[in-house]
C-alpha positions in Angstrom: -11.2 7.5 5.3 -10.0 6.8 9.0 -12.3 5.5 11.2 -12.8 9.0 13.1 -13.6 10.1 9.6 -16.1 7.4 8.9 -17.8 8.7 11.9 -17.9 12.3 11.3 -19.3 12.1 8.3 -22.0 9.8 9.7 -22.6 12.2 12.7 -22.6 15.6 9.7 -24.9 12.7 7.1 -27.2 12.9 10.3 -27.0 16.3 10.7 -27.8 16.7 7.1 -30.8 14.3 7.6 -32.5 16.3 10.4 -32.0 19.6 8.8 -34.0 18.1 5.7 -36.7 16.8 7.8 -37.0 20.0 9.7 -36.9 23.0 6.7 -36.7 21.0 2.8 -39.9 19.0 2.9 -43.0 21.2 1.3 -45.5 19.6 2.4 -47.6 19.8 5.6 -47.6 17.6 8.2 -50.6 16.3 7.2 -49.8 15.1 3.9 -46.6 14.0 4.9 -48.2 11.9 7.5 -50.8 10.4 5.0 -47.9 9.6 2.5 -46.3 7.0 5.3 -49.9 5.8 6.0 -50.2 5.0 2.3 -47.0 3.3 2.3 -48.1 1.0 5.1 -51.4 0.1 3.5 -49.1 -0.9 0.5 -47.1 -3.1 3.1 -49.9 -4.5 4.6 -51.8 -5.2 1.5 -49.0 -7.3 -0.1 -48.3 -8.8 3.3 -52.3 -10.3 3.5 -52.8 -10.5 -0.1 -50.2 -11.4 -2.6 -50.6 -14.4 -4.4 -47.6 -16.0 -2.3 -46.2 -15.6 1.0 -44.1 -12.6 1.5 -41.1 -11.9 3.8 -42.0 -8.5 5.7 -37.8 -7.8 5.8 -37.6 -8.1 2.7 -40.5 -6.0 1.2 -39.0 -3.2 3.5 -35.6 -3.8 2.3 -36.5 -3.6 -1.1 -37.9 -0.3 -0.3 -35.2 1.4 0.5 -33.5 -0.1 -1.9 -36.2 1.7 -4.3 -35.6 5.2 -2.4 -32.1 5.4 -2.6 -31.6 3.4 -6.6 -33.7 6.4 -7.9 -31.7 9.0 -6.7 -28.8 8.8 -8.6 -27.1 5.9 -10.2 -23.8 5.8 -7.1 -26.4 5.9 -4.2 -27.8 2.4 -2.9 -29.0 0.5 0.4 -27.0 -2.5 1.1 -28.4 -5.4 3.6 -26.4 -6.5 6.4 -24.2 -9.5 4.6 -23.4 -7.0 1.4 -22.9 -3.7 4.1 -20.5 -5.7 6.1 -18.2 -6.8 3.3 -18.2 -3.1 1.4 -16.8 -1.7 4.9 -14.1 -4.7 4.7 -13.2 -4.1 1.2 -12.9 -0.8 2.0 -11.1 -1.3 5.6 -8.6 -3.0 3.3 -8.5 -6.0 5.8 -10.6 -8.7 6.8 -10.9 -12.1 8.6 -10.8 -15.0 5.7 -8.4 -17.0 3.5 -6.9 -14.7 1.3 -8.1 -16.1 -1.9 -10.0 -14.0 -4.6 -12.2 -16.1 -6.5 -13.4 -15.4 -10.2 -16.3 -17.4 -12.7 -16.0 -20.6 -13.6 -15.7 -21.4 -17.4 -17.2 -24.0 -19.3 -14.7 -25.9 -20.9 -16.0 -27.1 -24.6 -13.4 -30.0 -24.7 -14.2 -31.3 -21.3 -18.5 -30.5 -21.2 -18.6 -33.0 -18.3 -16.2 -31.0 -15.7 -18.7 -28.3 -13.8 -17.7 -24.8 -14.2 -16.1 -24.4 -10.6 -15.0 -20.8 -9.4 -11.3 -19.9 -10.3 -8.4 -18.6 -7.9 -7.4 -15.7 -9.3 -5.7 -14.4 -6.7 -3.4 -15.6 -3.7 -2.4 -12.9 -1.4 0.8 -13.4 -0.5 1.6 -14.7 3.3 -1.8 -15.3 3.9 -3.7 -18.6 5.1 -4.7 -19.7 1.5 -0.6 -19.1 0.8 0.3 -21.1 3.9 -1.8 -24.0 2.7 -0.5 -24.0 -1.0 -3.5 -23.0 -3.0 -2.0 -21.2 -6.2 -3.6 -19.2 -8.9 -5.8 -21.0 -11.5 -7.4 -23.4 -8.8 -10.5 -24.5 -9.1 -12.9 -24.8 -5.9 -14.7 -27.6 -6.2 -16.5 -27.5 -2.7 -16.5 -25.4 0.4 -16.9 -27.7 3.5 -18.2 -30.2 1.6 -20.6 -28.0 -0.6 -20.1 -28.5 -4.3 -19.8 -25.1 -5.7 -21.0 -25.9 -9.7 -22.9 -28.9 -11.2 -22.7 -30.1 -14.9 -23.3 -27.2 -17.2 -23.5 -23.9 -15.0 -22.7 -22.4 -11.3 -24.5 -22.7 -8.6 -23.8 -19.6 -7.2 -21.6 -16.5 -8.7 -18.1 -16.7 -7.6 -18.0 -13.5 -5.2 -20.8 -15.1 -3.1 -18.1 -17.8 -2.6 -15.9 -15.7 -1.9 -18.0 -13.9 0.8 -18.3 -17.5 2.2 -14.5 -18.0 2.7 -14.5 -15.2 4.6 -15.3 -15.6 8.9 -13.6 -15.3 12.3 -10.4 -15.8 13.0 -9.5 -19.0 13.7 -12.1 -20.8 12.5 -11.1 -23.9 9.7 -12.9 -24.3 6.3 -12.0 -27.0 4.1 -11.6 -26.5 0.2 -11.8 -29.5 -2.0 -9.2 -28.0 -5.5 -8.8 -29.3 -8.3 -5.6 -28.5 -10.2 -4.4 -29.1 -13.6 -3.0 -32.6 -14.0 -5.2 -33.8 -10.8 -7.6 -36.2 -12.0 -10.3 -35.8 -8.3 -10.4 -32.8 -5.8 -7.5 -32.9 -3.2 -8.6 -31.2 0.4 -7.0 -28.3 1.8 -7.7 -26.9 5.2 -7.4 -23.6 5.8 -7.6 -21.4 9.1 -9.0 -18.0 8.5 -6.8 -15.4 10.2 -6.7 -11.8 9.6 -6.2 -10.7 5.6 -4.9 -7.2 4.9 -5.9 -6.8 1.2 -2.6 -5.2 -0.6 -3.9 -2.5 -2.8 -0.6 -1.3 -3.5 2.1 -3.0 -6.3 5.5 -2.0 -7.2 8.5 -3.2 -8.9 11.6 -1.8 -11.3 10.2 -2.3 -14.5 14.5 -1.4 -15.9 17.0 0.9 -14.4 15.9 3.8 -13.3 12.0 3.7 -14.0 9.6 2.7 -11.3 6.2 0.9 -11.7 3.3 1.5 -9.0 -0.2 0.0 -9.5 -2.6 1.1 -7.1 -5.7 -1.2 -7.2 -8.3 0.9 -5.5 -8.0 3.1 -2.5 -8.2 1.7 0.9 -7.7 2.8 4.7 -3.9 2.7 4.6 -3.6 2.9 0.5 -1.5 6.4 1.1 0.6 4.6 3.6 1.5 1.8 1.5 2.1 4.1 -1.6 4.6 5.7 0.3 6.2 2.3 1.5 6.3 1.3 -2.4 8.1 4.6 -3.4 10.7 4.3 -0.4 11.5 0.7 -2.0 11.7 1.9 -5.6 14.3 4.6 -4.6 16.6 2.1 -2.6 16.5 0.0 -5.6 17.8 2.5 -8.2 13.8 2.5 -9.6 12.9 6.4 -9.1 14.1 8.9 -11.6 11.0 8.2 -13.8 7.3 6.6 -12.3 4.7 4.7 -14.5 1.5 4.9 -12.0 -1.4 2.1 -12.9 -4.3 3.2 -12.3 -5.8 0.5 -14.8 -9.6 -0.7 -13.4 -8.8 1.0 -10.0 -12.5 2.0 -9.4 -11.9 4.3 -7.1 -12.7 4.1 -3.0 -11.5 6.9 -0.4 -11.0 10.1 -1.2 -9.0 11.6 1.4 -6.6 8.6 0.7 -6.8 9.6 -3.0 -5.7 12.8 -1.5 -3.2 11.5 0.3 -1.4 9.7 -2.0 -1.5 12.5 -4.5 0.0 15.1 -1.5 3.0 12.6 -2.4 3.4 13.6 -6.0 2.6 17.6 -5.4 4.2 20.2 -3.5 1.4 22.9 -3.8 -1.9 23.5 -5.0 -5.5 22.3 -4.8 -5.8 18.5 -5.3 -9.7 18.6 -5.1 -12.5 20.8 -4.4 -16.1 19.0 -3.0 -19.0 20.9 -3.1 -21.7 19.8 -0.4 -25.3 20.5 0.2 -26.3 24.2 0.5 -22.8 25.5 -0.8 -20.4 24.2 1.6 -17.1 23.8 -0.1 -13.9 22.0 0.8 -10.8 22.2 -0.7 -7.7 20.0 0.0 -4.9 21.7 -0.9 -1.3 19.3 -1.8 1.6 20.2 1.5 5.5 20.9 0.8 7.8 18.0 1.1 6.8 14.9 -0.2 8.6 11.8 -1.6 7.9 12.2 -5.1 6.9 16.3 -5.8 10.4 15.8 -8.7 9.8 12.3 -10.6 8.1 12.1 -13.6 4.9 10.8 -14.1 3.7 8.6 -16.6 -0.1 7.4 -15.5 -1.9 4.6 -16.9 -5.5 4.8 -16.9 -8.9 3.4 -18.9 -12.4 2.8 -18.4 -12.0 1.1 -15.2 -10.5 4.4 -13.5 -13.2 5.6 -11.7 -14.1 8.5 -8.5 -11.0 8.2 -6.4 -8.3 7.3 -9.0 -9.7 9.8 -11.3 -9.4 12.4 -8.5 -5.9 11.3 -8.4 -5.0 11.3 -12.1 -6.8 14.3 -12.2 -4.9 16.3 -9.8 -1.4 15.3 -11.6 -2.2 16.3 -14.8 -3.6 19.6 -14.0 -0.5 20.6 -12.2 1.6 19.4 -14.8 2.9 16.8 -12.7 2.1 14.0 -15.0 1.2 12.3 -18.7 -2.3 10.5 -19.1 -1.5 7.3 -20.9 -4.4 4.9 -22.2 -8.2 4.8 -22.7 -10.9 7.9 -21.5 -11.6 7.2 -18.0 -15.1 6.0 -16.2 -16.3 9.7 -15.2 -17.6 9.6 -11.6 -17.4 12.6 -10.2 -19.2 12.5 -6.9 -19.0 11.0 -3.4 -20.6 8.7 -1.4 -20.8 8.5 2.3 -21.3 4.9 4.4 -24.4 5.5 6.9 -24.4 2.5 9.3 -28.0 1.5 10.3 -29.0 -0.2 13.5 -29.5 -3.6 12.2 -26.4 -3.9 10.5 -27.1 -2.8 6.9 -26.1 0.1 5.8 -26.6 3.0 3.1 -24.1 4.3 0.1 -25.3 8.1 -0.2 -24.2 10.5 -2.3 -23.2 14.1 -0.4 -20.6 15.9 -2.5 -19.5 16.8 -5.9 -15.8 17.0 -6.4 -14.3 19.6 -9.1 -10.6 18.9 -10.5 -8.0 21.5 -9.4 -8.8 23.6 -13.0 -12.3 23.6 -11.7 -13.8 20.8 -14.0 -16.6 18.2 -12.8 -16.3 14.5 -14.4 -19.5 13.0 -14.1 -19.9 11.7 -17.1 -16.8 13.4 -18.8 -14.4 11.3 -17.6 -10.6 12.6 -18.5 -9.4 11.9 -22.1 -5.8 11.1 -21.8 -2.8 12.7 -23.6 -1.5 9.9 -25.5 -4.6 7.4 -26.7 -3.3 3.7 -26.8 -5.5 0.4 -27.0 -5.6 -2.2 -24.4 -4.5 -4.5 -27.1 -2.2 -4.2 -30.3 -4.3 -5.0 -33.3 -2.9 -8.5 -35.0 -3.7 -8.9 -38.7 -4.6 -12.2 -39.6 -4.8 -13.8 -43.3 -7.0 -16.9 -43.5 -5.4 -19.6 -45.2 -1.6 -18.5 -44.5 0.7 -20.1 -42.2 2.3 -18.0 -39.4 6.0 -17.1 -41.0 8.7 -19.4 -39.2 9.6 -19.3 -35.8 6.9 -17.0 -35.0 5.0 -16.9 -31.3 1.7 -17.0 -30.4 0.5 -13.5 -29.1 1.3 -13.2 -25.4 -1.8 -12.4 -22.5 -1.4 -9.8 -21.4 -2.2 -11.5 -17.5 0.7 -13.5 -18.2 3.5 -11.2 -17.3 3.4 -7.3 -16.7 5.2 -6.4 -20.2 4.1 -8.9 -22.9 1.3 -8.0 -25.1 0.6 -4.7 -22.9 0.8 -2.0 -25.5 -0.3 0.4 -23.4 2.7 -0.3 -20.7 4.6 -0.3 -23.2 4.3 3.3 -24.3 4.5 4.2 -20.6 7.6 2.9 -20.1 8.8 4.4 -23.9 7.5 7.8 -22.5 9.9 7.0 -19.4 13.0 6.1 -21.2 12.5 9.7 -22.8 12.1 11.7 -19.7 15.2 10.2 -18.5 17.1 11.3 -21.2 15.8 14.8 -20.9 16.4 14.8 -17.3 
């Protein structure tokens, strides 16, 4: 969602909000009145009276983290800290290092080596990549803070994370430890501006394209179209495998966006609002990719957005579900900024698929079921037959030991020979 966006919907959420106040509530003033007098004889009475010392912030925070968790399970009050670095995520780009940290792990052979956070990720050209960090890193302190002590973490890794994040320009100092490194090595770092890429391509063989989309951010559409431009200069077009593997989801008009590139007519979504309003996007003539095949990965971890997506291609016919059943979000949320910089995650819609079909809960079952992993059978007591390998990870490398890529791309060879 654009930033315009962002604030129309807050300016129709408030509209929304008043319009509540003013004609939904039931009761009279009076009881209305008495029900907020009760809840600050509740505030007061823990405030003088609880057993220990309470922060007043806090309790009030916690309230409206109460108000909005029992409305439905998507809906949630964020404080200032997590609100600031949901809008980043979503904004797609952020002042930091570029590094994206995961746990720590114990290591059973080496009990005395704390189980510091892990690099999982290095984005490429940013300030982590300019100082060398690499993948499989370990951060062993953050200006001189140690991040894990003998036996457990200190703190979880994305609170780390949120800590390597600040202005531009400012240093932070990492002490990493890599493999073969017997004591933590320094590296300074100086934040600078980090656009997230939520957009990966590559020819996977001649002729058939692969495009992972991540989760969808503020220019997820634009970079989608970027990706396909590359694949066709490089001979990678006739056939696409989309990933839409663990994308959880994120902007829906650039879910929409990005599926106006694969479809040349016809409803992408429909989202039903309060009292009846409905809006449906409808997919425009002339996109990049309206005559490629389509073979689309998904699995649990395709949620909201990237279901609306998957969604929308299937129904017209415009691609082949691949993988596991999908998460089955089917509403949408709406960022309300309050005045003292947290902010709210409220549901206001309920989107239908193009055939009219709600997800929440459902989820879409895809056309050709295939496991994350191959089963392996194993025979206790007998020796692996000569010269055989290990299985591959699949996080090693694209392809090996990713059976469900693998029967994308066998889908892919097909529709090139049908073509």
């Amino acid at each position: 969602m654009s930033r315009a966006s962002h604030v129309a919907a807050f300016a129709a959420g408030a509209t929304v909000a008043v319009a509540a106040a003013a004609f939904a509530v039931p009761h009279t003033d009076t009881q209305r009145f008495k029900a907020l007098d009760a809840f600050a004889q509740t505030l007061s009475a823990i405030e003088t009276s609880y057993v220990d010392p309470v922060d007043e912030q806090q309790l009030l925070y916690d309230a409206q983290r109460g108000m909005l968790h029992n409305l439905d399970p998507h809906s949630t009050f964020l404080p200032p800290t997590r609100y600031k670095r949901m809008r980043q995520d979503t904004e797609g780009e952020f002042g930091g290092t570029g590094l994206t940290l995961g746990p720590g792990l114990l290591d059973g052979t080496r009990p005395s080596v704390p189980p510091y956070p892990i690099v999982d990720e290095v984005v490429p050209g940013s300030p982590a990549a300019m100082a060398g960090l690499e993948p499989d890193d370990r951060i062993a302190t953050i200006d001189g803070v140690a991040t894990a002590e003998v036996g457990h973490e200190l703190r979880e890794a994305g609170a780390w994370e949120a800590t390597l994040r600040g202005p531009s320009g400012t240093r932070v100092t990492l002490g990493v430890i890599r493999v073969g490194w017997k004591e933590p090595r320094p590296f300074v770092v100086v934040r600078a501006q980090v656009k997230q890429p939520s957009v990966r391509a590559r020819v996977v063989e001649p002729r058939i394209g692969y495009l992972a989309i991540a989760r969808f951010a503020e220019a997820t559409s634009t970079d989608t179209l970027a990706a396909l431009r590359d694949l066709k200069a490089k001979g990678g077009l006739d056939v696409l495998v989309l990933d839409l593997r663990d994308d959880p989801g994120g902007l829906v008009d650039q879910a929409v966006a990005t599926a106006d590139l694969f479809l040349d007519k016809g409803t992408i979504v429909s989202i039903h609002g309060r009292r009846g309003q409905v809006e449906t996007q409808v997919a425009h003539t002339g996109g990049p990719a309206e005559q490629i095949p389509i073979i689309a990965l998904v699995d649990g971890g395709t949620a909201s957005a990237a279901e609306i997506l998957a969604a929308a291609l299937r129904d017209h016919g415009r691609a082949r579900l691949v993988g596991l059943p999908t998460y089955g979000k089917g509403t949408v949320q709406t960022f309300f900024d309050l005045d003292d910089g947290s902010g709210l995650k409220l549901t206001t819609a309920r989107y239908y698929t193009p055939e009219g079909k709600s997800l929440e809960s459902k989820g879409l079952v895809p056309d050709q079921r295939v496991e994350a992993f191959a089963a392996e059978e194993i025979t206790a007591g007998r020796p692996p037959p000569t010269g055989a390998r290990p299985p591959i990870d699949a996080r090693l490398t694209a392809d090996a030991g990713d059976p469900q890529l693998a029967a994308a791309v066998q889908l892919a060879r097909g529709a090139l020979r049908s073509r």
